[in-house]
Backbone bond lengths (Angstrom), bond angles and torsions (degrees), N, CA, C in turn:
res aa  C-N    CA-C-N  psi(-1)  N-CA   C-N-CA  omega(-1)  CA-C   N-CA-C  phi
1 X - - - 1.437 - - 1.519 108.49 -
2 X 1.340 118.61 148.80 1.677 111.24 179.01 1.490 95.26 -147.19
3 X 1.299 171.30 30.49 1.701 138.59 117.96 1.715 90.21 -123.79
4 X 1.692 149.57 -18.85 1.390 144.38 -164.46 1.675 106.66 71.12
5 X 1.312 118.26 -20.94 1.265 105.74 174.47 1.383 146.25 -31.74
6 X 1.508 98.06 -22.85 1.857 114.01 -179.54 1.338 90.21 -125.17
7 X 1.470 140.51 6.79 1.439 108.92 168.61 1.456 118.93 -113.14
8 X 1.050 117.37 151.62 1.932 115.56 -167.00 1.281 95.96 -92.50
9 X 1.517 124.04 143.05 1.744 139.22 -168.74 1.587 82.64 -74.83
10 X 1.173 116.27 -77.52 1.598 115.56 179.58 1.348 126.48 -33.26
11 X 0.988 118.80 -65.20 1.300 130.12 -146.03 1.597 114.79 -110.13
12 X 1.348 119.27 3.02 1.879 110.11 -172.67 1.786 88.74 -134.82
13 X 1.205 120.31 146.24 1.526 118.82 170.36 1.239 109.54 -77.02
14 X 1.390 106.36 124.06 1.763 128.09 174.70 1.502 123.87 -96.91
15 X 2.004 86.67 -53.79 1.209 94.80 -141.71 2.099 107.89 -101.34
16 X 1.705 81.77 -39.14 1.866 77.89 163.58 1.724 87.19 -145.97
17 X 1.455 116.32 -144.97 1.219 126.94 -173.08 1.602 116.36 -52.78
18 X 1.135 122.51 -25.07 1.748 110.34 -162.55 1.773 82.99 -147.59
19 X 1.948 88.74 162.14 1.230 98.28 -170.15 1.662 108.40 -70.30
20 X 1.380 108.96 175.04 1.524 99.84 175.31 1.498 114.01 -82.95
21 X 1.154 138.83 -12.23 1.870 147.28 144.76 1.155 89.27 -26.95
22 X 1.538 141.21 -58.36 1.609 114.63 -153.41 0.972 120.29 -124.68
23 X 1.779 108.14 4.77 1.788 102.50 148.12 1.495 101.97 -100.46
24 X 1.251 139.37 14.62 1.543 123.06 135.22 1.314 128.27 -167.54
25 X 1.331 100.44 100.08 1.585 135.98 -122.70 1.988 81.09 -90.85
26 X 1.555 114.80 -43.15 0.993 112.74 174.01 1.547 137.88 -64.88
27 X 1.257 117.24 -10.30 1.529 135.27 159.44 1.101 99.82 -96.31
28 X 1.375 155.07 -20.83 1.175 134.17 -166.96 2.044 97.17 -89.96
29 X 1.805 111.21 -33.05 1.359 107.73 -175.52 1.739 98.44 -64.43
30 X 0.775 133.39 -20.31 1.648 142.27 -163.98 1.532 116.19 -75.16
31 X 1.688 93.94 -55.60 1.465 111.23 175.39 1.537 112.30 -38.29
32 X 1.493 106.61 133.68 1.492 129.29 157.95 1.589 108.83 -50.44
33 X 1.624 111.89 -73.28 1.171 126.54 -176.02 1.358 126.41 -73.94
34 X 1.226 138.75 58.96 1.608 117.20 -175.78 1.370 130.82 -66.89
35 X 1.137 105.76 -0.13 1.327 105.20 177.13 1.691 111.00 -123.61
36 X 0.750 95.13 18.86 1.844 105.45 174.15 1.643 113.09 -63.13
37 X 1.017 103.49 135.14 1.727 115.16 -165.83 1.674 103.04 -85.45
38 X 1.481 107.66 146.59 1.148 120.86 171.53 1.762 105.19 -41.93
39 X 1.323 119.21 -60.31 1.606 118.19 -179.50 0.842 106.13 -68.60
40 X 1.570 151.30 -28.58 1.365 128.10 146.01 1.439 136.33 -74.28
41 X 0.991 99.40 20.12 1.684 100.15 166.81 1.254 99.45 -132.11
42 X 1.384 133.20 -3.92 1.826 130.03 161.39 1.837 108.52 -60.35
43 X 1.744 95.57 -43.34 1.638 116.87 -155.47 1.367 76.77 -73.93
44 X 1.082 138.40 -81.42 1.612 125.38 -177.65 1.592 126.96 -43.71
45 X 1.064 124.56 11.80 1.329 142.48 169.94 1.494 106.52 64.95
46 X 1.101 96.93 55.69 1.664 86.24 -162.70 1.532 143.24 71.79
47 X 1.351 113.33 -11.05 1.161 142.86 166.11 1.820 140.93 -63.10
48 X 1.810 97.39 59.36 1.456 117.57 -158.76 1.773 106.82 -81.99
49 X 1.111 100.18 162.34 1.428 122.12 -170.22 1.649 108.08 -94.81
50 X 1.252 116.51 110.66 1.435 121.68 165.82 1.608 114.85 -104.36
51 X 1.253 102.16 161.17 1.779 104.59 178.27 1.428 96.62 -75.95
52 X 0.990 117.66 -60.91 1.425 120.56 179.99 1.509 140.53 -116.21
53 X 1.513 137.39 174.62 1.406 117.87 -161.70 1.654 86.35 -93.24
54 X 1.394 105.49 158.56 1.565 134.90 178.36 1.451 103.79 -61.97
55 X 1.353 119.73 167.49 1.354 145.49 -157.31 1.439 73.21 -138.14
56 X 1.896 100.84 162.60 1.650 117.27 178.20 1.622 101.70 -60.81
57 X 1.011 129.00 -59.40 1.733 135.14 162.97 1.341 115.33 0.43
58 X 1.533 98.77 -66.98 1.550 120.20 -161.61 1.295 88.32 -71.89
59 X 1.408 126.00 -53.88 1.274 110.73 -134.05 1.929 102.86 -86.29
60 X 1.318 120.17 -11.22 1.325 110.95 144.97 1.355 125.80 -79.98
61 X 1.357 131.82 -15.10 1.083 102.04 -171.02 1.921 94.35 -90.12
62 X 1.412 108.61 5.49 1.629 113.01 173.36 1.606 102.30 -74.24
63 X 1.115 117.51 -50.74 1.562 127.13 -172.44 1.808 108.17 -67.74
64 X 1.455 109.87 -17.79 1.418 121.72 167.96 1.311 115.59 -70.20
65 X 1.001 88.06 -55.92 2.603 102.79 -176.67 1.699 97.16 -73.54
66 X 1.190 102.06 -42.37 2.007 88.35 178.06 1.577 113.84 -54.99
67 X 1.124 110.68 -51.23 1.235 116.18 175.81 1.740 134.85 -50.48
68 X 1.684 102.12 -21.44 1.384 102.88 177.29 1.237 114.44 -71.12
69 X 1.362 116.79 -61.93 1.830 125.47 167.61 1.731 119.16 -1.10
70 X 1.823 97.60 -61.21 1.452 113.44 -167.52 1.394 118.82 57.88
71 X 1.341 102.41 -110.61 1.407 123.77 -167.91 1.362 106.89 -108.53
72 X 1.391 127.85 30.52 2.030 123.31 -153.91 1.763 88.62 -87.01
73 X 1.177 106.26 128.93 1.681 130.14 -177.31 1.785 79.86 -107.08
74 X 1.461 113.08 130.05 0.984 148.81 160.62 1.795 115.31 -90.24
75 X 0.820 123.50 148.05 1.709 120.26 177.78 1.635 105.69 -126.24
76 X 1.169 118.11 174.38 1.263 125.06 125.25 1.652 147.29 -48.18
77 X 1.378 133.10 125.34 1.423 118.91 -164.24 1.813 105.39 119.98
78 X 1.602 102.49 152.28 1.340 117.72 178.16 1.470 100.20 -69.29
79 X 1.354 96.93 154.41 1.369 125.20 -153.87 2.169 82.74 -93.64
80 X 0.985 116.73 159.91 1.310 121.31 167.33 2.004 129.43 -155.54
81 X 1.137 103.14 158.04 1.886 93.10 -135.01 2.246 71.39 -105.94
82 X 1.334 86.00 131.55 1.553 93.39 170.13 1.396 113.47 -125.91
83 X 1.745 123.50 159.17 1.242 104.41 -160.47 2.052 87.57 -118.68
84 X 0.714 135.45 152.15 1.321 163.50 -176.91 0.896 119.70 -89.87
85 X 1.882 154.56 29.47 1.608 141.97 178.85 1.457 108.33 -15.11
C-alpha cells in the first residue's frame, strides 16, 4: 500500500489476509465511520469514532487491532491492489 487513500480501514485487506470487519466484526458494528480510509484514520492517529464506549471484550479486542498497524509509514501516491498466490 503507499498513500491509503482508496483503501477502506474496514472493509478492503491491508493489513494481513482478511479485512479488519471480520477479524473484528464487533468494532467494526460499533464504528461511526465504516467507510473511513486507511489515510484517514492514519491522519487521525488512529483515533476512530465509535457510537459507544467499549465493554471489557471490546476493549481488548481494541488493544488487539491497534496493535497490527505498528509502525505502517504511509507515503504519498495511488494506492495499488496486488494479488498474493
Amino acid at each position: 500500500m503507499v498513500g491509503g487513500k482508496q483503501t477502506r480501514f474496514w472493509k478492503d485487506v491491508w493489513l494481513e489476509e482478511c479485512a479488519l470487519q471480520i477479524y473484528f466484526p464487533n468494532l467494526y458494528k460499533i464504528g461511526h465511520d465504516q467507510d473511513i480510509s486507511v489515510e484517514g484514520a492514519n491522519r487521525n492517529q488512529w483515533r476512530l469514532n465509535y457510537r459507544r464506549n467499549f465493554g471489557d471484550k471490546e476493549l481488548a479486542k481494541w488493544r488487539e487491532m491497534m496493535g497490527k498497524p505498528g509502525d505502517l509509514n504511509l507515503i504519498e501516491g495511488t494506492d495499488k491492489v496486488i494479488w498474493k498466490l
